[in-house]
N, C-alpha and C positions, 0 to 999 in steps of 0.2 A: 504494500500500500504506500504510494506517493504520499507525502505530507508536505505541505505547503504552510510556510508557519506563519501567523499574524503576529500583532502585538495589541492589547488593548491595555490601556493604564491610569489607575489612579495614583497620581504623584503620594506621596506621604510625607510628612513635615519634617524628621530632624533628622559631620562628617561624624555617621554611626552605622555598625552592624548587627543586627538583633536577632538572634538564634532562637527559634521555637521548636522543640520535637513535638509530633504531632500525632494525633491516630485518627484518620481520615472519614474514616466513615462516619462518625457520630458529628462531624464539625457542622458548625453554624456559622462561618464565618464566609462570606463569599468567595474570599481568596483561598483559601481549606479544602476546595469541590474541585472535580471534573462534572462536565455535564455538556449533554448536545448544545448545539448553538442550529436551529431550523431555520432554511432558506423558505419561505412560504408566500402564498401569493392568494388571493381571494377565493377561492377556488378549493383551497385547504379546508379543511374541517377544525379549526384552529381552538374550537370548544374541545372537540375530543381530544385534539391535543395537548392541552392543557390539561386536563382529565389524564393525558396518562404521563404525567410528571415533567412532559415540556417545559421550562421556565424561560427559554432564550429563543430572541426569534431573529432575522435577520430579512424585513421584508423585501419583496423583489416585484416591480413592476411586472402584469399582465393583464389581462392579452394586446391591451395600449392603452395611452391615458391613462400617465404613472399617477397625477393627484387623486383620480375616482378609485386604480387598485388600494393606495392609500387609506383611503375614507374607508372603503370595506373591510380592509385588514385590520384597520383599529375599531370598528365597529365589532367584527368579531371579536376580538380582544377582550373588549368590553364588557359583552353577553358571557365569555368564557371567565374572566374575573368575578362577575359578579355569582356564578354560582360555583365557584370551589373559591373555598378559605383557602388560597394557598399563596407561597409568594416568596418572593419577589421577580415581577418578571421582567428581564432585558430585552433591551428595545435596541437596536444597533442601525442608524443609518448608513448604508454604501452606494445606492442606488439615486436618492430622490436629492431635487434642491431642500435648503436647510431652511425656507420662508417655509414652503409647502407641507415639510415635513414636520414644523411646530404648529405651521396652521392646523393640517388634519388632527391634529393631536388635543386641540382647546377644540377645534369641533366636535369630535367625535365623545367629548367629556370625560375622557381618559384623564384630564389634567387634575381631576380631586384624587386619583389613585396617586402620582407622580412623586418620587421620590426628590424633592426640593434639593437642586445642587447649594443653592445658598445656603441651607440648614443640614447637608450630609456632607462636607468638605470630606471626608475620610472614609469615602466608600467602603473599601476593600475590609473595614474593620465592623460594619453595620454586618447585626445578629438576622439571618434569614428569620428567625422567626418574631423577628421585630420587623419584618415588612411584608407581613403578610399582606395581601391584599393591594400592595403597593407596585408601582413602574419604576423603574429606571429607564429614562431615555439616555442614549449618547447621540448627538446631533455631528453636523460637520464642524459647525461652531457654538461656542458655549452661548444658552441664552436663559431667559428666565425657568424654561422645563424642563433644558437639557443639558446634559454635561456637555461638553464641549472636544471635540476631535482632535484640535491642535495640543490640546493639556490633556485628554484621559484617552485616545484613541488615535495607535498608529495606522499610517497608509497601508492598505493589505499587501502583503508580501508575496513573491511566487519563489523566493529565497527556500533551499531546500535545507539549510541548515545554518545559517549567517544571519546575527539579527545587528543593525546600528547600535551603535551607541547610545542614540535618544531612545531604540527601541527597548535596548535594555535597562534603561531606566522605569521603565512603565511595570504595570505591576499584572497584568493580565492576561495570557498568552491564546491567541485562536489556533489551532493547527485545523488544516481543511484536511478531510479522509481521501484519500483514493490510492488506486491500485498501484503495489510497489510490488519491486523485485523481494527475493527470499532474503531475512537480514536474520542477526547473530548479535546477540550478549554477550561479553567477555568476562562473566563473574557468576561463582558457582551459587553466592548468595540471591542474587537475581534468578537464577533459571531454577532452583530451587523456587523459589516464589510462584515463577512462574508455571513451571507444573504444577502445584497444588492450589491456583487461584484462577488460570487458566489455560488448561492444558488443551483446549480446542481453541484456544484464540492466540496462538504464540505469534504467528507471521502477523496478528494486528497491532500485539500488543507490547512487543518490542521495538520499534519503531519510537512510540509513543514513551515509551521509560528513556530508552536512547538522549532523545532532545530533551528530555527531563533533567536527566544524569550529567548532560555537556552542558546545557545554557542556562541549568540553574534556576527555571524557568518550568509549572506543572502546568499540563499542559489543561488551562481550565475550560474553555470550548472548545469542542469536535465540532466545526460547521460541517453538515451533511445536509443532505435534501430528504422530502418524507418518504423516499422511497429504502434508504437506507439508516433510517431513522432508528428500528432494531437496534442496526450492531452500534453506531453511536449511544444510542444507552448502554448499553453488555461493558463496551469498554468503557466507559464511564464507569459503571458500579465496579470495575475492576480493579482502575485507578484510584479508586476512593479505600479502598483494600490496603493499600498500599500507605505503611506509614511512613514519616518524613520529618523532618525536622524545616525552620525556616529561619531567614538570615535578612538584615537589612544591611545595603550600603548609603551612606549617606555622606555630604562634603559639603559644607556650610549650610547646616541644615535644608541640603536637598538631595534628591538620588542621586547617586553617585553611579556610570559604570567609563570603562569595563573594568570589572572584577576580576582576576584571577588568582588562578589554587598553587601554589607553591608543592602538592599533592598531585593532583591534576591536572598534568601537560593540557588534555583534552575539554578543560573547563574555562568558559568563557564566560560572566555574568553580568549581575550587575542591577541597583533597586534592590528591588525584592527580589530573596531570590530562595528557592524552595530543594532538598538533597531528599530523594527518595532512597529509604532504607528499612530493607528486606528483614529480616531475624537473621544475628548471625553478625551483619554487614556493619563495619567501625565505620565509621567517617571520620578522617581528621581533616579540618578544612584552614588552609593559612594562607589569608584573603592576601594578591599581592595585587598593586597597580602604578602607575608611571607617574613619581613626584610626591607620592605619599606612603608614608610607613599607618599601618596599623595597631592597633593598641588595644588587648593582646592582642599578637601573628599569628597564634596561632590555637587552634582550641578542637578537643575532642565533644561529639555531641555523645551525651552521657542518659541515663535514665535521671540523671540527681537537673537533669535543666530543662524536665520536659514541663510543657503547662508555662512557661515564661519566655520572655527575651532577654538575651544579653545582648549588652550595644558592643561593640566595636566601635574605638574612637578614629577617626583619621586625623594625621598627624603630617604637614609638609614636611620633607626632607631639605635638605642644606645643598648648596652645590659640592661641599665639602663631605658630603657622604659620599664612599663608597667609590671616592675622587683616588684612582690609581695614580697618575703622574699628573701632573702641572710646567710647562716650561714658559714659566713667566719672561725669560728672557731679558732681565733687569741687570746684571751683573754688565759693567763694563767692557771689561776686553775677554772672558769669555761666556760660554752659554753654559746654564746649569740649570737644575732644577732639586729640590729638597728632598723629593723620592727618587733621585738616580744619586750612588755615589760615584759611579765610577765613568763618567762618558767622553768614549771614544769620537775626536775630531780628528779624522785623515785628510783633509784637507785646507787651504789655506782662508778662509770664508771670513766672514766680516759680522761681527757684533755694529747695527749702524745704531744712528738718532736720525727719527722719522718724524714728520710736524704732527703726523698723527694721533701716530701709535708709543709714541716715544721713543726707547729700545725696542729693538727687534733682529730675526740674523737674516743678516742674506745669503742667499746659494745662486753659486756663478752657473749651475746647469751644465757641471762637467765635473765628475766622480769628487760631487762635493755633498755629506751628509752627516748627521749624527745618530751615532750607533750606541744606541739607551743598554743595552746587554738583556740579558733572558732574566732577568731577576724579579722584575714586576708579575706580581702576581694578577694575571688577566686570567678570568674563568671564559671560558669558552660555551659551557653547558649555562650560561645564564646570559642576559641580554647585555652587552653593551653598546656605549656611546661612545664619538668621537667628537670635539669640538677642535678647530682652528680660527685663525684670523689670517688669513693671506693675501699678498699684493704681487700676482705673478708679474713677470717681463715678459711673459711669452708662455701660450697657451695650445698650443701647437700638439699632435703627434700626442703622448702619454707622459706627465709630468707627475711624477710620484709624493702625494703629501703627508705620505706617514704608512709604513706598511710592516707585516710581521710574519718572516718567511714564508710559507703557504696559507696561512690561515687568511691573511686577508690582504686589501691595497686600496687605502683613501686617496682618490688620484685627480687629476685633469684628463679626459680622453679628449681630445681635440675641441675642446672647448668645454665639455659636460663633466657635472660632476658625477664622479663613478665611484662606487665600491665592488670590488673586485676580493672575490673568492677562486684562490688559486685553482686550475685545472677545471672550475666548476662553475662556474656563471658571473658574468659583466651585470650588475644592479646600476643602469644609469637611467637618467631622465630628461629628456630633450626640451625642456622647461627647465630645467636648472643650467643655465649657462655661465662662463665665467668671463667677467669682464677682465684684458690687460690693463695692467698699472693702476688699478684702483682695489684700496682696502675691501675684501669681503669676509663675512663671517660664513663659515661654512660648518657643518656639522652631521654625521650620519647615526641613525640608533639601529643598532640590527636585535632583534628580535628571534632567534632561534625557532625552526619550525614554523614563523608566522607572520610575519613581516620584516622588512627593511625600508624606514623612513631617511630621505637626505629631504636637509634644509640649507635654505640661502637667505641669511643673513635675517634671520629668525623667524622665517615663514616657511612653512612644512610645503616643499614644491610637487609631494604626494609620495605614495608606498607602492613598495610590491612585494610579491611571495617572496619572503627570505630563502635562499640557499643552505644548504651545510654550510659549516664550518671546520675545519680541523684544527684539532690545538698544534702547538708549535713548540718547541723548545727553543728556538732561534730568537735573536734578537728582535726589538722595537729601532726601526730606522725612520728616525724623520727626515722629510728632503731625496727622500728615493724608495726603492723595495726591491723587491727578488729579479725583478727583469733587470735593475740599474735602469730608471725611468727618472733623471735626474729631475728636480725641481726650479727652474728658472727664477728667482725673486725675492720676496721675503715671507716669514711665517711670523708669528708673535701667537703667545698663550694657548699653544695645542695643550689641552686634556684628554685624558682616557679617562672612563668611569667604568666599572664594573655592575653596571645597574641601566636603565633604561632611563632616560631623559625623559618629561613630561613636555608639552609642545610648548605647555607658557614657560620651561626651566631654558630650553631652549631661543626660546625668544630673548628671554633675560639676559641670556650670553652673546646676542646682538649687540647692546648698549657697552659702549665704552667705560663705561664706571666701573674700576676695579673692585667695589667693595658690593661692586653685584654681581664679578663673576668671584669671587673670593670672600663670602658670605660669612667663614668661621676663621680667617687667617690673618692676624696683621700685620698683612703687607699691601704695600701698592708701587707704583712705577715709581713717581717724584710728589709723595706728599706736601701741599705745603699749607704750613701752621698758619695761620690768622692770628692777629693778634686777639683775637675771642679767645679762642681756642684755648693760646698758651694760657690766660685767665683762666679760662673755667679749669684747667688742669693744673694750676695753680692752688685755686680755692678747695678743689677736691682733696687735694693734697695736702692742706692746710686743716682739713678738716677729717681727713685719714689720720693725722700724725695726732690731735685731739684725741680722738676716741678710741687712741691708741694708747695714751696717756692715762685716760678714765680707764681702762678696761684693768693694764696693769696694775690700779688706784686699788683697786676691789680685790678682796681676799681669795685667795683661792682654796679650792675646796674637791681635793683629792677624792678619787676613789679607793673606798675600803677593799682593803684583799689581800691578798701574799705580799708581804712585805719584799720580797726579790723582785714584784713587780711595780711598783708604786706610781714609778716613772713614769713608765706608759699603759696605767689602767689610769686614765686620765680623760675628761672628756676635750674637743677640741679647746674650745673659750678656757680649759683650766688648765694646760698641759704645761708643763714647768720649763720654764730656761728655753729662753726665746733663738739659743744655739743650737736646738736641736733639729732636725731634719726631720720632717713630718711626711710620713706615706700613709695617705689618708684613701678607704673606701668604702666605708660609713658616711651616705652625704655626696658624694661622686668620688672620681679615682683624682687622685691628684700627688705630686710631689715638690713638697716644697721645701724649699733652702732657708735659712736664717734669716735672709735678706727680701725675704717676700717671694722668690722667683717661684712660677710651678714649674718644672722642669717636663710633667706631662704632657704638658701644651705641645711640646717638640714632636712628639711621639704621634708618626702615621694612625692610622687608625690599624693597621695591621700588625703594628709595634707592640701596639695598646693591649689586641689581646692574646699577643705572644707576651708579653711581660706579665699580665692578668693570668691569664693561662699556669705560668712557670709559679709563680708569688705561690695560686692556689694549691698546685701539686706537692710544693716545697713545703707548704706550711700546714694547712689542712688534711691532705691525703697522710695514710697508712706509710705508701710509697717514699713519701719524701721525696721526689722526683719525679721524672718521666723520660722514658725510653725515647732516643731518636725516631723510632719505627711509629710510635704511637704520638708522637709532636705532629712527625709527617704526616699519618695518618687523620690526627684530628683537624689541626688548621690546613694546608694543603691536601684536601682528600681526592682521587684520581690524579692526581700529577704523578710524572715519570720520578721513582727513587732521586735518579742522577740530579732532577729540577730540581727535586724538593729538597733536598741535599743543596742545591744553591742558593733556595731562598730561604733556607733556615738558615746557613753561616751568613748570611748579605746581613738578616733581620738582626741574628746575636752580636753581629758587630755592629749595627746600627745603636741595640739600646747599650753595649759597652762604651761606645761614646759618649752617650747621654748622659749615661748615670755615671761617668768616670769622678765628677765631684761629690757623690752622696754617698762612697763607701759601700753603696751595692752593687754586688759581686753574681755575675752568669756564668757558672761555672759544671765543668761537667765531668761528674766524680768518678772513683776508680770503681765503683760497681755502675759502669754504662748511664748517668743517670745526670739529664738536667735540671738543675737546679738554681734559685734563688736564693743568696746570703745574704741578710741581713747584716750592718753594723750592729756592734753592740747596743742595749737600751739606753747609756747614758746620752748616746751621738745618734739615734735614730728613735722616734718613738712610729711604731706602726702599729693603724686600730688592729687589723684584722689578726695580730698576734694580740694585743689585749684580749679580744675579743672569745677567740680558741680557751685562753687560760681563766677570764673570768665564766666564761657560760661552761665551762669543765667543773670551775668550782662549783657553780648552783648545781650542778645535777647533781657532785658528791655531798653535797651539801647543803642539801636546800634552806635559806633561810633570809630574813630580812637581811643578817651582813653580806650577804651574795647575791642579793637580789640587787642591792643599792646600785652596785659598781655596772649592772647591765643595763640598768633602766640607765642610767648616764651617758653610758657610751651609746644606747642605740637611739639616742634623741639628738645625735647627729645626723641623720637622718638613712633614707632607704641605702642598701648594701649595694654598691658602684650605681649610684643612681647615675641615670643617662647614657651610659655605658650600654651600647645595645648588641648583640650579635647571636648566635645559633651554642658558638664554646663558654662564650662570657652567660648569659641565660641558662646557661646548667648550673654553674655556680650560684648565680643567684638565685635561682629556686630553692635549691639546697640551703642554701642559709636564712630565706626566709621562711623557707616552710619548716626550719627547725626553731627560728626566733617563736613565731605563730603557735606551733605545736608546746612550746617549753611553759610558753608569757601565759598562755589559754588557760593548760592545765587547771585541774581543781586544785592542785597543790599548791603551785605560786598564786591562784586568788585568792586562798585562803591566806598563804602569808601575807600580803596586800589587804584584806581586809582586819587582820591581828593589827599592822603596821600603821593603818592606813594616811600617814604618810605618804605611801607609796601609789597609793591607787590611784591620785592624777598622773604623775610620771608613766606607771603601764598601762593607763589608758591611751595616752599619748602614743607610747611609742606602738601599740598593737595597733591603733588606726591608721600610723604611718605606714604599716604592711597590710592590712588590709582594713578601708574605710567602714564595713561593712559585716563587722564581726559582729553574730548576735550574744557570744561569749561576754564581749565588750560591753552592750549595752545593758545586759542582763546586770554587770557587774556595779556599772554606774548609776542604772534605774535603783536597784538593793541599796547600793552604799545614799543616795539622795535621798530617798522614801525613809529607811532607817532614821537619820539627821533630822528628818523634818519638811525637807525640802522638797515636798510635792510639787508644786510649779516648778522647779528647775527640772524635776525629772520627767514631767509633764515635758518641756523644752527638747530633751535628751531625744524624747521617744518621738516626737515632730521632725525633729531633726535628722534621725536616722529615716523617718518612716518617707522623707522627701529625699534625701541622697538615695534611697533606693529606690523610689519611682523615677527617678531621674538616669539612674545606673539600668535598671534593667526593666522601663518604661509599662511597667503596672505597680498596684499598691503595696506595701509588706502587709501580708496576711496573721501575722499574730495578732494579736491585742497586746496592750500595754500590763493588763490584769497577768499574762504569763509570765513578768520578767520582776513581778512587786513583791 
């Protein structure tokens, strides 16, 4: 059966995604159902059809004289509403003008049934058996009776499996029936399903899970005609069998797509978007899309999150994320950049000053290039981006603007911009031309299995089906590639990013302002200070050194504990002797010197969590180290040994640099094993070893003198806040779901309520890990109500009960009577 897919949609109000697991059959929710969608025409029997559970109709002009089919169809309508209770029934214009089609609509006296778009903004969430007896119209255009076309209804589609972008944002999918070739499920929990739910409907009803399963998208009307009206119900009651869970995306509080699954290559979404799931069938879904991180990435649907939603928050990314190289080209007399250290110049080429661009290098377009070495870690299996600023002299023939042995070639092909996959396909576009002797910003994002977008000077000049790629072990050459395609001119500020560009991130990198293409860095070409400026950094500074003065004024007030610890069981604000070295990540990651400096800041983001990484294994783990095999393994995973072997000595010599003034030591011991050393405590104080030796105390000891020194240290805040990645994310689970597990217990709120002292401090520090403990509020409701303070705890229970309507957009279902 051919499936031809629509789109119908009610937008929804708040950047979120909100996870429902479901069980289909019993729902009351419009968006919850599969159900026909009937093409009908006067001449229908549209009473009986309503009688046999019809609720969707889509009428169709006949036999001529669409306004009179009209009048009859809703006329019918009418007589069939008025005698079955049932409801609600959709009204879908595609055929008739939108005067005509709200005219018939007040004529025929349909309009006291009509579901008021001004009073139902939120369709998709109205209870079927709250509109019984009621219409929804969707018109071409919104107007007093109808919904409106251009807001809740896509243009029909004959797309066999590709929906737009606006289409995935709508929230209600048409697939039209007809006859398809013999298709296949790839999943034993699916066809399991499907033979015991229906095992004489498989060739129908595969098709229809298919586009379920890839776009995220159920499929809510089967438009059929009454002649095939049957099997449109059969597979309707099939699908409704079928449970699911559902998810919203949302980006300044509107739909947000496309959506995709960090899980599933083959998932494309976006809005609402619905994962049908068999018994049996996990889902883990880790929403990803172009310029925006999610919050969480990533999340299993569970039986503990059925009956609700969770949001998904979206979050902009920095250009500085997931930013591989940068060749600012600032340095005088030669070219460098702060992610290469080692770069090869074989030729005699020219660092110039351009009225432009400022700095910039030129290439003479004769075995002149810069050869970056293999050491950058570019993933191949995930999307990336290329950006430049170039001003060729000649455009001629194939002039190379950055390429990386076979894998790929950012080029000029005789005037066009090309991205070139060695051995395997030229991606050029005959709208992207390049003008001689003038600055252009150019930029390609490839997309793996799915697209390849090139831009010209920050407008997207269009895509095509991406190519393979092959990874490479071979260098990054700017200024040529693997044919020796020299590059005629000048380059300024090539980036590589390991991540996909969003079209506005791209755009941004149009504009000349360096502190829009270098968002988290400070650096720029030729700053120059204002006399404002040096003022207000004057005054700040003035008033830094103040409240530097007061802070020292104030007593300090150590953490209780092992006296061999004293030093560094310290909270930030009280930590002793302003000459010690602070490796802080309680609060974000950070290193800093006596002198104010964070030594962090230096540190690539791949640095960060090769250093994160080693600190944890060294300090934390059983192991006390970790094997080369298993370094390479976790941070580089599929790279060739021989690579990973080179980007592991490149990185340990990078933070060996770093750190050569903090006394911290990368060292790799006689039993195979890398490791982080510490300076001693009197010259180094680091939280996360206080932290190891005070939460060790409490467990052997549980008691107010051990509880004190934790509540201290963890109200410096979340464990590497900000710090985000897939290796860094395992550590932080781990220590927060052991903070959470320890804080919660009945044991510590019992010594918290003996103390209580303590009971604002770990109330404090457990909402910092999770806002939404009902351990917490149980705790705070008890100790307030006890005291007296019914209206504050009154407040507590308001407070929480709106942070969670707000977190997972329904009410908290306790009473306040379960926590007094």
């Amino acid at each position: 059966m051919k499936l031809r897919i629509i789109t119908l949609t009610i937008f929804l109000y708040t950047f979120n995604i909100q996870v429902v697991p479901q069980s289909n059959e019993d729902s009351t929710s419009l968006i919850d159902i599969s159900q026909p969608l009937l093409e009908v025409h006067p001449r229908n029997n549209i009473k009986q059809l309503i009688n046999s559970e019809v609720r969707a109709f889509c009428p169709v002009p006949y036999p001529s004289g669409s306004g009179n089919s009209l009048n009859q169809i809703f006329q019918q309508l009418k007589d069939g509403i008025k005698a079955v209770d049932k409801g609600p029934v959709i009204l879908i214009n595609k055929h008739f003008d939108n005067n005509e089609w709200d005219n018939a609509l007040e004529k025929s006296g349909l309009t006291k049934f009509l579901c008021i778009p001004a009073d139902n903004k939120n369709l998709t969430h109205s209870n079927l058996s709250y509109l019984k007896k009621q219409i929804i119209s969707l018109n071409k255009v919104a107007s007093k009776f109808s919904f409106g076309k251009n807001e809740h209804l896509s243009n029909f589609s004959s797309s066999d499996s590709i929906l737009s972008e606006e289409e995935l944002k709508r929230d209600l999918l048409i697939v039209k029936l007809e006859e398809s070739a013999k298709d296949t499920i790839r999943d034993v929990y699916f066809n399991n399903w499907i033979e015991q739910n229906a095992p004489d409907k498989k060739q129908e009803i595969i098709p229809l899970l298919k586009i379920w399963k890839t776009s995220g998208k159920r499929p809510h009307f089967l438009l059929t005609t009454p002649i095939k009206l049957n099997e449109a119900i059969k597979l309707s009651g099939i699908l409704n069998k079928m449970p699911f869970y559902r998810a919203k995306a949302l980006n300044n509080q509107k739909p947000y797509a496309p959506v995709f699954s960090g899980n599933n290559p083959d998932f494309r979404s976006g809005g609402r978007m619905s994962f049908p799931s068999p018994p049996g069938h996990r889902i883990i879904f880790s929403p990803r899309t172009r310029g925006l991180r999610f919050s969480p990435d990533i999340l299993i649907f569970t039986r503990e999150s059925q009956n609700r939603e969770v949001t998904f928050r979206g979050f902009p990314l920095s250009l500085a994320d997931d930013r591989v190289v940068w060749f600012h080209f600032n340095e005088e007399y030669a070219p460098s950049s702060p992610d290469v250290k080692k770069l090869i110049h074989p030729a005699d080429s020219l660092m110039v000053k351009d009225s432009e661009r400022g700095l910039a290098f030129q290439f003479n377009g004769q075995e002149d290039y810069l050869d970056c070495g293999s050491s950058l870690d570019i993933d191949f299996n995930q999307p990336i981006s290329i950006s430049a600023w170039i001003k060729p002299e000649k455009t001629d023939l194939n002039r190379g603007i950055a390429g990386m042995g076979r894998s790929f070639s950012f080029k000029i092909h005789e005037g066009q911009l090309t991205f070139t996959t060695a051995d395997i396909k030229d991606h050029r576009l005959t709208n992207a031309r390049i003008i001689p002797n003038q600055w252009q910003q150019v930029a390609v994002v490839f997309e793996p299995r799915m697209k390849i977008s090139l831009y010209l000077n920050g407008r997207k000049m269009g895509s095509q089906q991406a190519s393979d790629i092959q990874a490479s072990d071979h260098s990054i050459i700017i200024g040529s590639n693997i044919w020796g395609e020299f590059f005629d001119g000048y380059i300024d500020d090539l980036m590589i990013w390991n991540r996909a560009l969003s079209d506005e991130e791209v755009a941004s990198l149009a504009k000349t302002d360096d502190h829009i293409i270098n968002q988290e860095t400070n650096s720029s070409k030729k700053p120059q200070l204002s006399l404002i400026y040096i003022l207000l950094i004057s005054v700040l500074a003035g008033l830094t050194l103040f409240w530097g003065i007061r802070k020292k004024s104030k007593k300090k007030q150590p953490i209780v504990g092992d006296k061999s610890s004293v030093k560094n069981d310290t909270s930030m604000d009280s930590t002793p002797g302003g000459d010690l070295i602070k490796l802080c990540t309680f609060g974000g990651f950070k290193i800093v010197t006596p002198n104010g400096k964070d030594l962090a800041a230096r540190f690539s983001p791949k640095e960060k969590q090769l250093f994160i990484y080693l600190l944890w294994h060294s300090l934390k783990t059983l192991e006390k180290g970790v094997s080369s095999k298993q370094l390479s393994n976790d941070l580089w995973p599929g790279m060739s040994s021989a690579r990973a072997k080179n980007n592991r000595s490149t990185y340990v010599q990078h933070l060996r640099q770093n750190l050569e003034e903090t006394g911290i030591s990368i060292l790799y011991s006689s039993d195979r094993k890398w490791q982080v050393k510490l300076p001693p405590a009197d010259h180094m104080f680091c939280d996360l070893a206080v932290y190891l030796k005070t939460i060790n105390a409490f467990k052997n000891n549980p008691s107010q003198e051990t509880l004190n020194p934790l509540t201290v240290l963890l109200k410096r805040g979340p464990f590497l806040k900000d710090s985000e990645s897939e290796i860094i994310d395992h550590c932080k689970s781990e220590v927060e779901n052991e903070i959470i597990q320890i804080l919660t217990s009945d044991q510590t709120i019992s010594i918290a309520v003996k103390s209580k002292s303590l009971i604002s401090p770990l109330l404090n520090v457990i909402r910092q890990y999770d806002p939404l403990n009902e351990a917490a509020l149980s705790l705070e409701i008890g100790w307030l109500t006890q005291n007296g303070h019914h209206g504050r705890a009154l407040d507590a229970y308001k407070r929480f009960n709106r942070d969670y309507r707000n977190f997972y957009g329904e009410p908290f279902q306790k009473e306040m009577a379960n926590f007094c």
